[in-house]
Backbone as CSV, one residue per row, in Angstrom:
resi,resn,N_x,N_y,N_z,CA_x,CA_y,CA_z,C_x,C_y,C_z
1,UNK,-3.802,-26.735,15.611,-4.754,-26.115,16.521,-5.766,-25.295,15.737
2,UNK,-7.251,-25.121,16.046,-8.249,-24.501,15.474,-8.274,-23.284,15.812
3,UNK,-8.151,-22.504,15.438,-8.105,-20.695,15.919,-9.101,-20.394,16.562
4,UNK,-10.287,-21.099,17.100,-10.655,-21.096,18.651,-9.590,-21.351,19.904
5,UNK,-9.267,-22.597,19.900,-8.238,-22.947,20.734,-6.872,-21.662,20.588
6,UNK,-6.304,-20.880,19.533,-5.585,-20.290,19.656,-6.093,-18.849,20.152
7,UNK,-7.127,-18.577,20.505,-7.939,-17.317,21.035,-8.404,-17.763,22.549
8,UNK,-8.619,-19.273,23.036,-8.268,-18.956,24.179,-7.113,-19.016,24.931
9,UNK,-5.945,-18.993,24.267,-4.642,-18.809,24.872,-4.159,-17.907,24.819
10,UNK,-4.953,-16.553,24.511,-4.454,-15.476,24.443,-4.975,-15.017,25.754
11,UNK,-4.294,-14.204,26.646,-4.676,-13.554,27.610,-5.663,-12.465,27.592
12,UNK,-5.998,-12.085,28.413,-6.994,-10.403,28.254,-6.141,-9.642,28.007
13,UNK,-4.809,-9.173,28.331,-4.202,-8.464,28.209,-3.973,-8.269,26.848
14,UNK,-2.949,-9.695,26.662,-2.679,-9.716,24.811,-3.952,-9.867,23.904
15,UNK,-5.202,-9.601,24.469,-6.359,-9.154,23.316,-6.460,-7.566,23.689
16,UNK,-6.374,-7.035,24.874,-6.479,-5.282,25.041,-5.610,-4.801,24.361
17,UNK,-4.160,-5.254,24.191,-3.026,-4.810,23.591,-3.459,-5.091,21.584
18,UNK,-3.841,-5.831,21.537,-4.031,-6.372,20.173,-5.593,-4.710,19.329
19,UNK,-6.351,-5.040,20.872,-7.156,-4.069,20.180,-6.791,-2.703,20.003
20,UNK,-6.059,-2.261,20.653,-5.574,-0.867,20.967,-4.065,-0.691,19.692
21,UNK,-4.036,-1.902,19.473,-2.760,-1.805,17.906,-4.245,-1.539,16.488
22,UNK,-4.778,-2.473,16.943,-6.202,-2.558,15.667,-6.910,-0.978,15.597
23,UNK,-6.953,-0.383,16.950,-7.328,0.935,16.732,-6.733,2.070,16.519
24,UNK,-5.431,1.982,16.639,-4.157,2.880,16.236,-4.050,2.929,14.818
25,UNK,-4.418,1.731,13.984,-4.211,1.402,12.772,-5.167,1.865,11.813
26,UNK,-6.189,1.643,12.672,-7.561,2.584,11.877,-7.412,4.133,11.768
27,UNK,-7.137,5.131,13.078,-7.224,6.022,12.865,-6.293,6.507,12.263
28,UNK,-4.942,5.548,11.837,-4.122,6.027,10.599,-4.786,5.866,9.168
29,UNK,-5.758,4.926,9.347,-6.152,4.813,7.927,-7.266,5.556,7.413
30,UNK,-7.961,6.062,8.367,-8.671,7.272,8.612,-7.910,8.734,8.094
31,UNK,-7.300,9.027,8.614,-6.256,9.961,7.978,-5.512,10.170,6.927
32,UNK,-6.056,9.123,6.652,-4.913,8.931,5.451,-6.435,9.643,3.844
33,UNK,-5.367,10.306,3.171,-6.363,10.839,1.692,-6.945,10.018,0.797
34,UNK,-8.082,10.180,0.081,-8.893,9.669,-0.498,-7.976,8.295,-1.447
35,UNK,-6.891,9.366,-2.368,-6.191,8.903,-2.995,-5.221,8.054,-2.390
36,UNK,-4.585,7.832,-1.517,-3.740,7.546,-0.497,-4.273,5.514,-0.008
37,UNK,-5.995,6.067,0.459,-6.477,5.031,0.592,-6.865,3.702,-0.057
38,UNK,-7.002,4.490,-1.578,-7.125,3.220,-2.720,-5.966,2.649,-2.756
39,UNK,-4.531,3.138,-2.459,-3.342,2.141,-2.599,-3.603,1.189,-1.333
40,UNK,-4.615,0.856,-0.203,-4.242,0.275,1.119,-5.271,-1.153,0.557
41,UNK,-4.707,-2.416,0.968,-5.392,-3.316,0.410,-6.578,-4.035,1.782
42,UNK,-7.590,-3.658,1.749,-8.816,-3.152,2.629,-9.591,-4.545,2.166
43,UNK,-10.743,-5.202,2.798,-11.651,-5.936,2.338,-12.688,-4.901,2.321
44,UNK,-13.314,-5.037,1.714,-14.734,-3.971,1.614,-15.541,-2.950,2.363
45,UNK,-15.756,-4.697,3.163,-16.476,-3.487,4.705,-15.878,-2.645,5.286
46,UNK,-14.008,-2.803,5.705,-13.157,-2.619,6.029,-13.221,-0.737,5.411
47,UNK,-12.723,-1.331,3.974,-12.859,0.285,3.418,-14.455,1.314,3.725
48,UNK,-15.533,0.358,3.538,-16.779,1.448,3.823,-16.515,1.947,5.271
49,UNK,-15.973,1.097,6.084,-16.259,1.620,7.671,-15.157,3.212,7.551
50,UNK,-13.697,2.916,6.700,-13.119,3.514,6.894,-13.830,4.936,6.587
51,UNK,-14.371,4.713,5.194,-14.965,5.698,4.766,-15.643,6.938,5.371
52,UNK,-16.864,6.164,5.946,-17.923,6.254,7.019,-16.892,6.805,8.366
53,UNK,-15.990,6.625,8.432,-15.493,7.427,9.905,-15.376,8.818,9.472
54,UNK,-14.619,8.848,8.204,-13.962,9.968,7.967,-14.930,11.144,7.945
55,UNK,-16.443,10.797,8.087,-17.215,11.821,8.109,-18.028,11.901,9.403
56,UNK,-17.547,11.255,10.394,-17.671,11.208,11.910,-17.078,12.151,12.730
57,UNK,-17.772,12.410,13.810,-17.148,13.301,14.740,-17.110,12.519,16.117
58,UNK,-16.430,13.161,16.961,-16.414,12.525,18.300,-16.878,11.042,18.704
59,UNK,-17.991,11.377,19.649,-18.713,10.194,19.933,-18.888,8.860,18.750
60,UNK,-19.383,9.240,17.635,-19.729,8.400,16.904,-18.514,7.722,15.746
61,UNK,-17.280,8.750,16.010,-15.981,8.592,15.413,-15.192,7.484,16.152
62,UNK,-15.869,7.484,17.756,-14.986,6.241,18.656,-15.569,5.261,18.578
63,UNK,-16.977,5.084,18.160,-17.800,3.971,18.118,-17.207,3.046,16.781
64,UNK,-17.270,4.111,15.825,-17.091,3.492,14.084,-15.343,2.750,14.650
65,UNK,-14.388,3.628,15.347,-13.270,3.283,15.698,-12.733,1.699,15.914
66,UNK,-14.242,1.971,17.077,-13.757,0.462,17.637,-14.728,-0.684,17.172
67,UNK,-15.086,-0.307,15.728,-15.829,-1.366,14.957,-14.826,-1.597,13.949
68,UNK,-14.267,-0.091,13.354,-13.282,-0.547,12.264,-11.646,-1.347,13.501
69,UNK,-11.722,-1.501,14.559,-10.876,-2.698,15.336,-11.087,-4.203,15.358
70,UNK,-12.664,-3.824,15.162,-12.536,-5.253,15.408,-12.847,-5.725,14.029
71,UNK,-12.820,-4.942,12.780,-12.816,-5.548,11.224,-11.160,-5.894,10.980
72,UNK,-10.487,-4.993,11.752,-8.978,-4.838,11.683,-8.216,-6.833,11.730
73,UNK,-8.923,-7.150,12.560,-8.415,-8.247,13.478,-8.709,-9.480,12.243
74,UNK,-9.537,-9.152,10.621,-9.910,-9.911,9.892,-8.880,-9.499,8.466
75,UNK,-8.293,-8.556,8.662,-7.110,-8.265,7.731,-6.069,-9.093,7.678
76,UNK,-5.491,-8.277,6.486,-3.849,-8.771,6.764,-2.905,-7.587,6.745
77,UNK,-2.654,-7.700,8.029,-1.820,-6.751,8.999,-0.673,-6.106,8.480
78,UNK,0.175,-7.114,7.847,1.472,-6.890,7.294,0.953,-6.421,5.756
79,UNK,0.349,-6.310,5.397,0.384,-6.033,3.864,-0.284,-4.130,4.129
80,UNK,-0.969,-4.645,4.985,-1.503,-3.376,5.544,-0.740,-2.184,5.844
81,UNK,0.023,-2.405,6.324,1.419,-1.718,6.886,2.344,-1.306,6.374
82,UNK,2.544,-2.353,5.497,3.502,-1.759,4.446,2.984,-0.832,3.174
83,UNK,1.679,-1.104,2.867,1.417,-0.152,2.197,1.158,1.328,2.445
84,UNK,0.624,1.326,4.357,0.892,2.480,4.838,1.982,3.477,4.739
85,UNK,2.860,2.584,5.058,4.259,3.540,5.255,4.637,3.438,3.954
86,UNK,3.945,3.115,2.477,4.391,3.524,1.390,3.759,4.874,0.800
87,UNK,2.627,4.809,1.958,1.444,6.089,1.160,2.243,7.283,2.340
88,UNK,2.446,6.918,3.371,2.593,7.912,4.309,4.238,8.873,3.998
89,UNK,5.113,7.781,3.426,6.851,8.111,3.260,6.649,9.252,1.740
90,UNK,7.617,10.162,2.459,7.534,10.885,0.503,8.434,9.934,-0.092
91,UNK,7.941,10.626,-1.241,8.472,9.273,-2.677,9.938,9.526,-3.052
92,UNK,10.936,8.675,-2.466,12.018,8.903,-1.944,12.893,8.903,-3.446
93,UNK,12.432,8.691,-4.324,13.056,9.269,-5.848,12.926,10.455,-6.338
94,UNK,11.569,10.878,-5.676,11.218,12.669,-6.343,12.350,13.250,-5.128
95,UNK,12.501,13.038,-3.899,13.477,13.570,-2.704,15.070,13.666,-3.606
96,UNK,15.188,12.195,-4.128,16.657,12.146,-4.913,16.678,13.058,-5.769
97,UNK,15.817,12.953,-6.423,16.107,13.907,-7.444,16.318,15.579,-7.256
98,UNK,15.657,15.902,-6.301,15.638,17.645,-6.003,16.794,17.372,-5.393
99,UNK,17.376,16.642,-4.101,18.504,16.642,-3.835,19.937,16.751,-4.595
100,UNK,19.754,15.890,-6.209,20.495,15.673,-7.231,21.048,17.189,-7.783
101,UNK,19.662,17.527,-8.234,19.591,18.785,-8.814,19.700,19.952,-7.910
102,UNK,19.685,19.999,-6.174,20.387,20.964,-5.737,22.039,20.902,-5.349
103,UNK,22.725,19.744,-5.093,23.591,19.390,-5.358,24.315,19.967,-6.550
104,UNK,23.973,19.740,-7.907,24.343,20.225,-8.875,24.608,21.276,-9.401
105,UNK,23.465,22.370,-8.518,23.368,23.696,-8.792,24.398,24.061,-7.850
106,UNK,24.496,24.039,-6.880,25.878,24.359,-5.859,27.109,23.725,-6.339
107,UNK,27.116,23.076,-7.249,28.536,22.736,-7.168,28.829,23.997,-8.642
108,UNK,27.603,23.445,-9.832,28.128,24.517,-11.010,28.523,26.505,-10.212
109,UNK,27.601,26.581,-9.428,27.751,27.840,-8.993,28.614,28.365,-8.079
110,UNK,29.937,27.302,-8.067,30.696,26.938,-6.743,32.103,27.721,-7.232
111,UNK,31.992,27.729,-8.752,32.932,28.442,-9.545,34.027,27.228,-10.305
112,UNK,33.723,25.885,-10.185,34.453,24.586,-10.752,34.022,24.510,-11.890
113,UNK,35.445,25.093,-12.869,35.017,24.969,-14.387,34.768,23.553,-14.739
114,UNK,35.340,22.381,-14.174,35.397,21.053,-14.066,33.775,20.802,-14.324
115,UNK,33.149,21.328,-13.380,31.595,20.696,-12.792,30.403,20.917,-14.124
116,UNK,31.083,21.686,-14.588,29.714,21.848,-16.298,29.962,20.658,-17.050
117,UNK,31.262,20.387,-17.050,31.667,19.115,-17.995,31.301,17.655,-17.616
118,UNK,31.499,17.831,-16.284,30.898,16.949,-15.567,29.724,16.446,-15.617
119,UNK,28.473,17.123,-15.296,27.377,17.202,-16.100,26.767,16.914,-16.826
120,UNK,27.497,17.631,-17.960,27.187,17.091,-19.247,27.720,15.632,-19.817
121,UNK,28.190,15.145,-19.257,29.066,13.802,-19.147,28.343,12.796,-18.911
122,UNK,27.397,13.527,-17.662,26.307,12.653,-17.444,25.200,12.799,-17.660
123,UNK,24.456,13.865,-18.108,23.507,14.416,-18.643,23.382,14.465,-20.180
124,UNK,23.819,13.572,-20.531,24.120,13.477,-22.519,23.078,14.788,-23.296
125,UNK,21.672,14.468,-22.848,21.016,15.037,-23.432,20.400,16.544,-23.038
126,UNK,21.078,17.413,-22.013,21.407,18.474,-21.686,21.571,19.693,-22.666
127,UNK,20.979,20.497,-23.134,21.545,21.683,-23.770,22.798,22.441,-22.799
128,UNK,23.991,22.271,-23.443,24.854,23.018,-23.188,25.149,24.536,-22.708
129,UNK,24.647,24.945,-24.016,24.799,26.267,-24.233,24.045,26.657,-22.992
130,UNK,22.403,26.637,-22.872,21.421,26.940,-22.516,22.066,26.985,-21.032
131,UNK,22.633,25.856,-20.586,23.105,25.852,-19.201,24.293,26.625,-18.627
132,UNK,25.149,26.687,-19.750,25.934,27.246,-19.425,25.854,28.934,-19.135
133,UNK,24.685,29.570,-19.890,23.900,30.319,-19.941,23.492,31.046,-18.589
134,UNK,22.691,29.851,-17.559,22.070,30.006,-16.585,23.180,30.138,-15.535
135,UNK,24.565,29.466,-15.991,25.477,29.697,-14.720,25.815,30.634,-14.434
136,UNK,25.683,31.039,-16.241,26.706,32.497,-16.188,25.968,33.644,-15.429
137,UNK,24.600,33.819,-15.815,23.482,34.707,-15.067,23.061,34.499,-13.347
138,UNK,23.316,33.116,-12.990,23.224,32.448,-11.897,24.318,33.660,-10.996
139,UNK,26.011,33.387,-11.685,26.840,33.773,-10.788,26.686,35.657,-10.589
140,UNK,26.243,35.713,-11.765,26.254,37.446,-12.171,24.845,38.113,-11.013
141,UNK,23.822,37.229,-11.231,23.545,37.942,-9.853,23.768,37.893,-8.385
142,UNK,24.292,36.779,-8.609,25.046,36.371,-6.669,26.037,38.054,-6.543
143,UNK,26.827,38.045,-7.541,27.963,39.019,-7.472,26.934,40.517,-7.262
144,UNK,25.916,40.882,-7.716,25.145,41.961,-7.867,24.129,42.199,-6.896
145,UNK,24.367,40.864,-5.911,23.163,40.487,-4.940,21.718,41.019,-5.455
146,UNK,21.475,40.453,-6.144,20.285,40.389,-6.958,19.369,39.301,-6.672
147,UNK,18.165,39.152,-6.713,17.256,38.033,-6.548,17.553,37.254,-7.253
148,UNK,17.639,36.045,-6.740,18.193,34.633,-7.369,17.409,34.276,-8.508
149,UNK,16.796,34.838,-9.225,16.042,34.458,-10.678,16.978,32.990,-11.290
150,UNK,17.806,33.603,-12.326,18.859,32.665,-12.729,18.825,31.121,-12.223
151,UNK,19.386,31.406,-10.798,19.401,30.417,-9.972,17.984,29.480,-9.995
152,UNK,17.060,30.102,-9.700,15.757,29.446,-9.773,15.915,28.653,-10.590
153,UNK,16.005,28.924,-12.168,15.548,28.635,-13.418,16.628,27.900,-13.801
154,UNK,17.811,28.005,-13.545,18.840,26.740,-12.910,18.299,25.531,-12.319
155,UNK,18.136,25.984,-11.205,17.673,24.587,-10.684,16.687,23.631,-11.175
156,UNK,15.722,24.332,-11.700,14.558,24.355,-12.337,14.736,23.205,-13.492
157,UNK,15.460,23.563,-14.583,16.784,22.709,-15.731,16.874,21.675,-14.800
158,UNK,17.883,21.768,-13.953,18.772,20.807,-13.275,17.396,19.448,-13.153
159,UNK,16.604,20.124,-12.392,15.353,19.164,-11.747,14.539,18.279,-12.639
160,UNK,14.420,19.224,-13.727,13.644,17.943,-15.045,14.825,17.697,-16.159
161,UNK,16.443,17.725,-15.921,16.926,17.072,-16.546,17.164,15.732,-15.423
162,UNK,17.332,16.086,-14.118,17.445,14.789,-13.248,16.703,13.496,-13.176
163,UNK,15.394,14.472,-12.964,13.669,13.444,-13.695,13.782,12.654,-14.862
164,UNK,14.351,13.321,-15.714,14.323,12.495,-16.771,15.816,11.452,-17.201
165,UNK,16.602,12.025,-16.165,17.846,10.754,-16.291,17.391,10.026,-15.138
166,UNK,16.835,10.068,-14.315,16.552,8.743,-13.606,15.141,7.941,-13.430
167,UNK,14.615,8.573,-14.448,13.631,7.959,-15.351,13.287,7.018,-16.643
């Protein structure tokens, strides 16, 4: 079938519904940051229109809207999309990693002589001393209720030794 013939078998409905997905999609891509946008794989015009909205207001923001809809309908949808929700998701390795490294800090500060060795077990390239250091100051101000300095600068360690083991 010629993609005429497959456009008139689409109903009015399933083209209102189609445009109103095409314009949902824009004003995400509209929103989306300068930097953000060069990862989205755009045909040209596509990106100038986007461009051109982002410095629109109202009236002339719904017009560009429903022009960047109907450029929408000349994309590719799925590639589109997925690169969205790659620009839009935080970067679920930098998440692991602070998670790693707060994990870590609660368990060394948990009082498990076990958990330094541990660590370092897996952290080969870890200064020892240095850490063991931070636990010791870590626990000494919990006990003194003191501002968590230590702790900070703990975690701190923990976070770019994590970065760099799962790097």
């Amino acid at each position: 079938m010629t993609d005429s013939r497959l456009e008139e078998k689409k109903s009015r409905s399933q083209i209102k519904r189609e445009f109103v997905e095409f314009k949902a999609l824009g004003k995400r891509l509209v929103g989306l940051s300068l930097g953000q946008l060069q990862t989205i794989p755009l045909s040209q015009d596509t990106r100038e229109a986007v461009l051109a909205a982002k410095e629109m207001t109202r009236t002339a923001l719904q017009r560009q809207l429903r022009r960047l809809s109907s450029l929408m309908a000349e994309e590719n949808l799925t590639a589109i999309q997925e690169a969205l929700s790659g620009a839009q998701r935080p970067h679920a390795k930098e998440t692991t990693t602070l998670h790693d490294a707060e994990r870590w800090r609660d368990e060394l500060l948990s009082g498990d002589e076990n958990a330094l060795t541990r660590f370092v077990e897996q952290h080969p390239a870890c200064d020892r001393q240095h850490l063991g250091q931070l636990v010791r100051n870590a626990k000494k101000e919990r006990q003194l209720e003191k501002p968590p300095r230590s702790a900070r600068q703990l975690f701190r360690y923990l976070k770019s030794l994590s970065s760099e083991h799962a790097g």
